[in-house]
GUBA-771101 format. One record per residue (C-alpha): x, y, z. Coordinates in nm, 3 decimals. Layout:
REM GUBA-771101
X|Y|Z .
...
This chain:
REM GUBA-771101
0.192|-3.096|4.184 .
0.363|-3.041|3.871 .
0.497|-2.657|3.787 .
0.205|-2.630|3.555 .
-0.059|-2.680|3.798 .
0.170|-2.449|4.019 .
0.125|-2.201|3.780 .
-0.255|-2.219|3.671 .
-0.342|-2.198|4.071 .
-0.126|-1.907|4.103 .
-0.314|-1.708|3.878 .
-0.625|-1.822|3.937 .
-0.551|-1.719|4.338 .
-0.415|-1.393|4.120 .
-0.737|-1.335|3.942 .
-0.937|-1.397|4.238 .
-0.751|-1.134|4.498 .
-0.979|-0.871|4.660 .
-1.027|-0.531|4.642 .
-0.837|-0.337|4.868 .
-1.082|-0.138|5.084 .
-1.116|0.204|5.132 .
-1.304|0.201|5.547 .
-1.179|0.027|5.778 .
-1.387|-0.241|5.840 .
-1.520|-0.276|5.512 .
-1.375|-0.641|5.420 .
-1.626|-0.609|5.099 .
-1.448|-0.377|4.925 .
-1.557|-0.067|4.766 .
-1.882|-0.034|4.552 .
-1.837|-0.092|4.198 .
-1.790|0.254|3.947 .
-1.940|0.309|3.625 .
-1.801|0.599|3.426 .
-2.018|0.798|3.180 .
-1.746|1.016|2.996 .
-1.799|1.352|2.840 .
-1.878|1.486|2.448 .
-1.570|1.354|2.272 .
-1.449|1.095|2.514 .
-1.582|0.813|2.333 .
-1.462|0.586|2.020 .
-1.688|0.571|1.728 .
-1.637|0.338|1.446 .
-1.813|0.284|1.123 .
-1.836|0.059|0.834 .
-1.985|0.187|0.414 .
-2.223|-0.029|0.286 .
-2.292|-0.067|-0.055 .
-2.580|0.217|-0.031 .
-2.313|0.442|0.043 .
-2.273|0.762|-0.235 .
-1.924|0.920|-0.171 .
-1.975|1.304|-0.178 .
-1.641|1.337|-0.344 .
-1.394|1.113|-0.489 .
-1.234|0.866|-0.282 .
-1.522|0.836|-0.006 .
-1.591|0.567|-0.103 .
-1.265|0.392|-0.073 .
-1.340|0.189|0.212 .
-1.638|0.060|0.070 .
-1.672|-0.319|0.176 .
-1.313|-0.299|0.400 .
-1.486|-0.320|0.740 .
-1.450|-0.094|1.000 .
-1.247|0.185|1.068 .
-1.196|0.422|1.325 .
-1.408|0.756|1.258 .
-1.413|0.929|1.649 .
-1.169|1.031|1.733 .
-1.060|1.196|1.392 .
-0.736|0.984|1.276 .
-0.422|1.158|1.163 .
-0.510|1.122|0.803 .
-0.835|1.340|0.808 .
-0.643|1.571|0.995 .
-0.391|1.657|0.737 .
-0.517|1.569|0.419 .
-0.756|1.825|0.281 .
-0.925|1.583|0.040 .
-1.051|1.361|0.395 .
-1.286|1.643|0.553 .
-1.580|1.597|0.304 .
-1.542|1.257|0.371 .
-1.512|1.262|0.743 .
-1.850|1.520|0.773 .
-2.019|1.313|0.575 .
-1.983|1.014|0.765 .
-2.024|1.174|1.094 .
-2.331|1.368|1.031 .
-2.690|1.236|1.112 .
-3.007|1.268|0.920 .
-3.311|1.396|1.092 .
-3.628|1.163|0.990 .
-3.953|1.448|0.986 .
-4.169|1.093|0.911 .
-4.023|0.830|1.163 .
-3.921|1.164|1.410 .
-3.605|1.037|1.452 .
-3.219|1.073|1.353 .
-2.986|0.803|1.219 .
-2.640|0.777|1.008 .
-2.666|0.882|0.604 .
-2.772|0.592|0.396 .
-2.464|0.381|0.362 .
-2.314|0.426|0.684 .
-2.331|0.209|1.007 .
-2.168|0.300|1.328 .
-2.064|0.135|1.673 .
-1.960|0.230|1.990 .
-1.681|-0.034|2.058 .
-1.577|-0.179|2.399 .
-1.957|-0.137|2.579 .
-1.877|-0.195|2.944 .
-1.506|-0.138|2.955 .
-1.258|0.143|3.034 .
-1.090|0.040|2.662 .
-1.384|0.253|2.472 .
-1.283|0.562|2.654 .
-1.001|0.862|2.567 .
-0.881|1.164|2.752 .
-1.004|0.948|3.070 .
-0.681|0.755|3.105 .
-0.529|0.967|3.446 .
-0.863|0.863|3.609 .
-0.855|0.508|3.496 .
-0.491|0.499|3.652 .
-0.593|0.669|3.959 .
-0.858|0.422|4.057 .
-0.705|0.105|3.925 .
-0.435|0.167|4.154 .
-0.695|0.236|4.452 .
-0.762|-0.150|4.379 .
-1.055|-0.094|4.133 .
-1.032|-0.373|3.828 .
-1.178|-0.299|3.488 .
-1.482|-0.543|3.447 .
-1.460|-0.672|3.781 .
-1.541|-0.336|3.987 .
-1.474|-0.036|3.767 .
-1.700|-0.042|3.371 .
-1.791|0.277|3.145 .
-2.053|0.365|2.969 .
-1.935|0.485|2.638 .
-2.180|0.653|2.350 .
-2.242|0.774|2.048 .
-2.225|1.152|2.137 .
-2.451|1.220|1.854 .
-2.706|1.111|1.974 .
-2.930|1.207|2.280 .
-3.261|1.064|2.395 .
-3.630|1.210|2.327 .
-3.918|1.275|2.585 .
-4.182|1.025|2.645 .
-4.426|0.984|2.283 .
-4.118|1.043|2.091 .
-3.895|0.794|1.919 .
-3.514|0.763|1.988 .
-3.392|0.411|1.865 .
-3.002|0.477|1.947 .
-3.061|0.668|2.299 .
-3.294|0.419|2.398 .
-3.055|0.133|2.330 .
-2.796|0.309|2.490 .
-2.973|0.335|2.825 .
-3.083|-0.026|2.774 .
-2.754|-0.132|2.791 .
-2.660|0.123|3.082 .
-2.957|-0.032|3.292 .
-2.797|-0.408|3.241 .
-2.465|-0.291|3.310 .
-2.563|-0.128|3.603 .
-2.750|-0.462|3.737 .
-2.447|-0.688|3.648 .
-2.179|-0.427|3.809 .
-2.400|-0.444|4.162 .
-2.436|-0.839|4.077 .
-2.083|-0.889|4.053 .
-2.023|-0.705|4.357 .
-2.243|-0.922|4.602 .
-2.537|-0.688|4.529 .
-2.439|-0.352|4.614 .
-2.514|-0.050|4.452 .
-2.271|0.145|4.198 .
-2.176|0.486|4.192 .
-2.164|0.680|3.900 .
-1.925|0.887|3.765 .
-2.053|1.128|3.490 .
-1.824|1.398|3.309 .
-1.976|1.712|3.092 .
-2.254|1.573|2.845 .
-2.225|1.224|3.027 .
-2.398|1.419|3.293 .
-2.660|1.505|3.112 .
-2.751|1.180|2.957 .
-2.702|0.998|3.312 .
-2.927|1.305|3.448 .
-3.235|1.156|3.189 .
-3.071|0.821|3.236 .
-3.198|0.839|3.598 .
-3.533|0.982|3.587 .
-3.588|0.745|3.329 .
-3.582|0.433|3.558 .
-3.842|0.387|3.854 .
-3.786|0.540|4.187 .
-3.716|0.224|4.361 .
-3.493|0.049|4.097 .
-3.278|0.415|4.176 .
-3.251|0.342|4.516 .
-3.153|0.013|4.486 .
-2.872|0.010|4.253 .
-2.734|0.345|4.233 .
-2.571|0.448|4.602 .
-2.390|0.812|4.473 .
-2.356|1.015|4.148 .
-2.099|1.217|4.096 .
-2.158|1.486|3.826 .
-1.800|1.635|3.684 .
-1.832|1.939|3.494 .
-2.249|1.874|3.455 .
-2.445|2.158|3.246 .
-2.796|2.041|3.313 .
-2.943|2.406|3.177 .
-2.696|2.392|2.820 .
-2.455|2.679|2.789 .
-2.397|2.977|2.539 .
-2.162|2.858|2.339 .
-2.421|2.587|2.166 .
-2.632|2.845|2.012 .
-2.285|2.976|1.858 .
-2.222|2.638|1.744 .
-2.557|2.614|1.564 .
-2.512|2.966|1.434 .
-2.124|2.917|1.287 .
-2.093|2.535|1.302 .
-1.820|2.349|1.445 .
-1.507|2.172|1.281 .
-1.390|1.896|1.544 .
-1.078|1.973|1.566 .
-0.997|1.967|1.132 .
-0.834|2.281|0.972 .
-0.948|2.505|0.719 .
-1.320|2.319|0.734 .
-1.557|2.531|0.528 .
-1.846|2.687|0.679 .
-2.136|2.514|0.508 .
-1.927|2.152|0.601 .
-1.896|2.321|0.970 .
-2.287|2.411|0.959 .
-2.375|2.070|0.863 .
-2.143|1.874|1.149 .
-2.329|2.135|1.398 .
-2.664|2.102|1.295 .
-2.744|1.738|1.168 .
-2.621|1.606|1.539 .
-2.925|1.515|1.739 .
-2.728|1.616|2.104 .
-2.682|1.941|1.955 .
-3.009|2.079|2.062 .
-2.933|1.923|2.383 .
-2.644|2.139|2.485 .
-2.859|2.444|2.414 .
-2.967|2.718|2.700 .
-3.263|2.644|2.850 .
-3.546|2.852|2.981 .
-3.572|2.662|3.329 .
-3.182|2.798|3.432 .
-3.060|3.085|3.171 .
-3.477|3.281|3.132 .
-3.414|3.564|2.973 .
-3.000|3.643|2.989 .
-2.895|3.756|2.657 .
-2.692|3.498|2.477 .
-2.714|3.599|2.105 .
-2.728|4.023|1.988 .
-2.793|4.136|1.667 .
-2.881|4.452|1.517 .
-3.260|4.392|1.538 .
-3.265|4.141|1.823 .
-3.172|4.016|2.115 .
-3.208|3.653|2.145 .
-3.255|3.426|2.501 .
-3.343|3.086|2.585 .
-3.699|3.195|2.527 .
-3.728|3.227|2.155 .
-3.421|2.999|2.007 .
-3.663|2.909|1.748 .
-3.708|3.214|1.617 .
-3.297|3.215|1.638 .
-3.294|2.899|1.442 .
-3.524|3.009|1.137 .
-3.262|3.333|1.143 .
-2.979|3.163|1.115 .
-3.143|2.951|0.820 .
-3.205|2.638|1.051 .
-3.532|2.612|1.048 .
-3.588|2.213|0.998 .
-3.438|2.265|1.381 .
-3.738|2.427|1.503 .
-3.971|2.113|1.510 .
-3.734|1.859|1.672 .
-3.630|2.137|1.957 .
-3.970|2.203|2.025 .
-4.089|1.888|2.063 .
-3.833|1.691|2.151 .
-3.547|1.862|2.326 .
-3.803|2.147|2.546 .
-3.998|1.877|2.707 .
-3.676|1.705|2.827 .
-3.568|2.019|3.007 .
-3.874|2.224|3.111 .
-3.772|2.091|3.467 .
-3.521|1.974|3.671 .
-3.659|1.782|3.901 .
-3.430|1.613|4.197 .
-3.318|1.228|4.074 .
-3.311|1.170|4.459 .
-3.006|0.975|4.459 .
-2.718|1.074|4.651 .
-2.549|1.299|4.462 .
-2.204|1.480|4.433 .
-2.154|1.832|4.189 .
-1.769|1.903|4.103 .
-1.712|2.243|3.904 .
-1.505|2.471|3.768 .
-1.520|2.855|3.885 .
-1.318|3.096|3.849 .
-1.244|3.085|3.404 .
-1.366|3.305|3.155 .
-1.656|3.159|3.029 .
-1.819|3.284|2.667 .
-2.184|3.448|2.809 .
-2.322|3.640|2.488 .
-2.214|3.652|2.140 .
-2.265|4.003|1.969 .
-2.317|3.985|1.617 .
-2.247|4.334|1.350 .
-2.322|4.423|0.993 .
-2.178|4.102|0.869 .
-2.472|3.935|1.085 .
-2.436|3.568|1.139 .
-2.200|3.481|0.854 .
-1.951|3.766|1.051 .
-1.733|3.691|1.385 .
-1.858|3.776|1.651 .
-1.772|4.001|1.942 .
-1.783|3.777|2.319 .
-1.868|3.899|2.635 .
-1.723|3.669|2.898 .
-1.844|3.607|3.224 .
-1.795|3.335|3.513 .
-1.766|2.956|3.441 .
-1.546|2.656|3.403 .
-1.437|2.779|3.036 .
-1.706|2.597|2.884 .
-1.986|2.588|3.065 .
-2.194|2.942|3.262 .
-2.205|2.938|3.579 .
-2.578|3.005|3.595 .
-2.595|2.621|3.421 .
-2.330|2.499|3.686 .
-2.515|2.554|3.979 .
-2.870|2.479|3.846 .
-2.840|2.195|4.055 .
-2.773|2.289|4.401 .
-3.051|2.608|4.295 .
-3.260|2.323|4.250 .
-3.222|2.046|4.433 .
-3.072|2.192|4.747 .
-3.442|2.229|4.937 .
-3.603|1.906|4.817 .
-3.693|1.684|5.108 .
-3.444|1.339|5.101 .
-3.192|1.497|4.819 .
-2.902|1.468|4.983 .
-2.645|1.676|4.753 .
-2.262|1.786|4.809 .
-2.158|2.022|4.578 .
-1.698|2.105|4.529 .
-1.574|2.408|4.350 .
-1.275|2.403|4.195 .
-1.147|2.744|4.158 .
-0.967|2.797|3.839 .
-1.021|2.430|3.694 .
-1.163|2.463|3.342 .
-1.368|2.238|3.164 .
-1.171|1.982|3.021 .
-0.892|1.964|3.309 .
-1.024|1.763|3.565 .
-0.846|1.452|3.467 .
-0.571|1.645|3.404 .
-0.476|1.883|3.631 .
-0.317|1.729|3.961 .
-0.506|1.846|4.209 .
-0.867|1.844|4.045 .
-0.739|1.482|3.965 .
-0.705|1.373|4.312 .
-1.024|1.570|4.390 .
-1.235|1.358|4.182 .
-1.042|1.080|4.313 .
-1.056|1.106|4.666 .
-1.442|1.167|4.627 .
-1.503|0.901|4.415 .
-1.316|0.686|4.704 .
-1.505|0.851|4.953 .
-1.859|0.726|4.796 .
-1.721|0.407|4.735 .
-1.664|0.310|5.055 .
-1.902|0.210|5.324 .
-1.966|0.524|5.521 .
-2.275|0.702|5.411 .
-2.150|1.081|5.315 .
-2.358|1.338|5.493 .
-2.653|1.128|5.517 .
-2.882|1.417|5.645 .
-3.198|1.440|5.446 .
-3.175|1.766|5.250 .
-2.824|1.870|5.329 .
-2.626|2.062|5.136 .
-2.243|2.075|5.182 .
-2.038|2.321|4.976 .
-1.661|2.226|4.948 .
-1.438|2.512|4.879 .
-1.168|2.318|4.815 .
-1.396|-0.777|2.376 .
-1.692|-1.000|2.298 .
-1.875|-0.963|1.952 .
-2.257|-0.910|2.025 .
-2.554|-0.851|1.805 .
-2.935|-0.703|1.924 .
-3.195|-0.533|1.808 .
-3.035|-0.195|1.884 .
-2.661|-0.233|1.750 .
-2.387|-0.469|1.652 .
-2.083|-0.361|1.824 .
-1.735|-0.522|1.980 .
-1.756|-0.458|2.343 .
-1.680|-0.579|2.698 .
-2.021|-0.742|2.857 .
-2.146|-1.021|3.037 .
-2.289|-1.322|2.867 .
């Protein structure tokens, strides 16, 4: 055999080695992951079209060039002034009252590149590390499911053409991970909002297609009742990270994003805590419409009402084995007490307990919840003094997500009880009907 050959069989043997099992015994290997990351954890691209009108000179510039990266914000935006009306134009969405829908403004199309693959995440990279050197191969045993964070999905009667293509593609992924791993279910890794959408994701697919495919989630950081600080947002807008964004340009990136109204507080968990104060009133997650129409949002109040409140009048149990990591322990924004200078003023914060981001009361919805429900079998960790966006990140909340993550991939069932409750201390270019996008999948 000539070294050639040599070679080519040496990497095919390469390409073909196992994974390195986690139980003894378990000459399978581990079940495959899927990662659903958090808020700004994905890579968004875009492309201008010819429909495109620049909202101020030089917008426009990339008319007809292809695409470029728009999430996460390049170094240019950041420092150039004359970028930011360009980038919140391009990044905000435009809420359809006739088709009851949201989409890009005219002119602009977006992906979501890398579908599939670890590649289309950022800020996950310690995790990615961590597990490919457990023996976990991106593709092969270990995929994500990255998204366009602007988006969320909509309650049954109600369109949502990008969240509904999303979780079309996260149901095929899922199939093919379990496929390429002799048939056996996936666990899920969700982080933050990627909870949330994998939350829906689930009791959006039958009961037994659940038990077949999925074998643990593992929520990181989850806020399944919203949190606080989103009514804030909505109230004094948000600048992603750019300096010296005006207000109305804040207001707009805030308020035209469809997942907005999804990180809001909802009745089910916060009822009637105080989360916004004026002079006249008190506002809770019981009349946020009547917050919206004062803070001169009121083109919010129909798509909350009748498409976010349905989502989220309940929480009822995916029953799936799942796993709840969270913070405790951080100073946590609770209630946001606005003076004379009413909502165009700064306001004063109360604080109270959390991960730094997200209330407590939303962090432990789920074991509130779920924790009696006949065959839920939950496990929830807290992490004392782990804040929201450290868990990949900070060493030991690292190897906590790690070492569970390992644990559920293996082949011993954790606390298979029914209704227990343990508390830990401690690319190829493709084209569809929903998208065209450069990602990692399986033709």
């Amino acid at each position: 055999m000539d070294l050639s050959r040599l070679v080519a069989v040496a990497v095919l043997l390469g390409a073909l080695r196992p994974l390195r099992s986690h139980c003894a015994g378990d000459v399978k290997g581990p079940h495959p992951v899927v990662l659903v990351p958090g808020y700004g954890s994905n890579l968004l691209e875009a492309q201008l079209t010819a429909a495109y009108a620049p909202p101020a000179p030089g917008c426009g510039a990339r008319k007809g060039n292809g695409w470029f990266r728009l999430w996460p914000i390049n170094q240019t935006a950041m420092q150039d002034p004359r970028q930011v009306p360009c980038f919140v134009d391009q990044m905000s969405l435009v809420y359809d009252a006739v088709a009851d829908d949201y989409g890009n403004v005219a002119g602009v199309v977006t992906r979501v590149p890398f579908f599939g693959s670890t590649h289309g995440l950022t800020g996950l990279d310690p995790l990615v590390r961590e597990l490919e050197a457990a023996g976990y191969r991106d593709g092969e045993s270990l995929f994500a499911v990255p998204y366009d964070f602007r988006y969320s999905v909509a309650p049954r009667g109600h369109p949502s053409a990008a969240g509904a293509c999303n979780f079309d593609d996260f149901t095929r992924l899922v199939e093919r991970a379990s496929s390429l791993s002799q048939g056996r279910p996936v666990v899920v890794v969700a982080h933050s909002f990627g909870c949330a959408l994998t939350y829906q994701f689930l009791l959006g697919r039958p009961l037994a297609w659940r038990r077949r495919f999925v074998k643990r989630v593992i929520l990181v950081a989850s806020a399944l009742g919203g949190f606080s600080e989103g009514m804030n947002d909505l109230a004094a807008g948000t600048d992603y990270g750019l300096p010296n964004v005006a207000r109305p340009s804040r207001v707009r990136l805030a308020r035209s994003q469809q997942s907005a109204l999804w990180r809001l507080p909802t009745p089910t968990v916060f009822g009637d805590r105080p989360l916004v104060v004026t002079r006249n009133t008190t506002y809770t997650a019981h009349n946020i419409a009547e917050f919206f129409e004062a803070v001169g949002f009121p083109e919010g109040v129909r798509p909350y009402v009748t498409r976010v409140l349905p989502a989220w009048e309940a929480l009822p149990a995916p029953m799936v084995p799942v796993t709840s990591i969270i913070g405790v322990g951080v100073s946590t924004p609770e209630t946001f007490v606005y003076g004379e200078d009413g909502f165009v003023g700064t306001p004063e914060v109360v604080y109270g307990d959390g991960d730094g981001d997200i209330n407590m009361v939303s962090l432990v919805a789920i074991e509130k919840e779920w924790s009696g429900v006949e065959g839920q079998v939950l496990k929830v960790v807290r992490l004392p003094g782990v804040r929201h966006d450290g868990f990949f990140n900070v060493g030991f909340a690292l190897k906590k997500v790690v070492a569970e993550i390992l644990e559920a991939g293996g082949t011993v069932e954790l606390h298979p009880k029914i209704g227990r409750v343990q508390i830990d201390a401690g690319p190829v270019w493709k084209e569809d009907r929903c998208r065209v996008h450069e990602d990692v999948w399986f033709e």
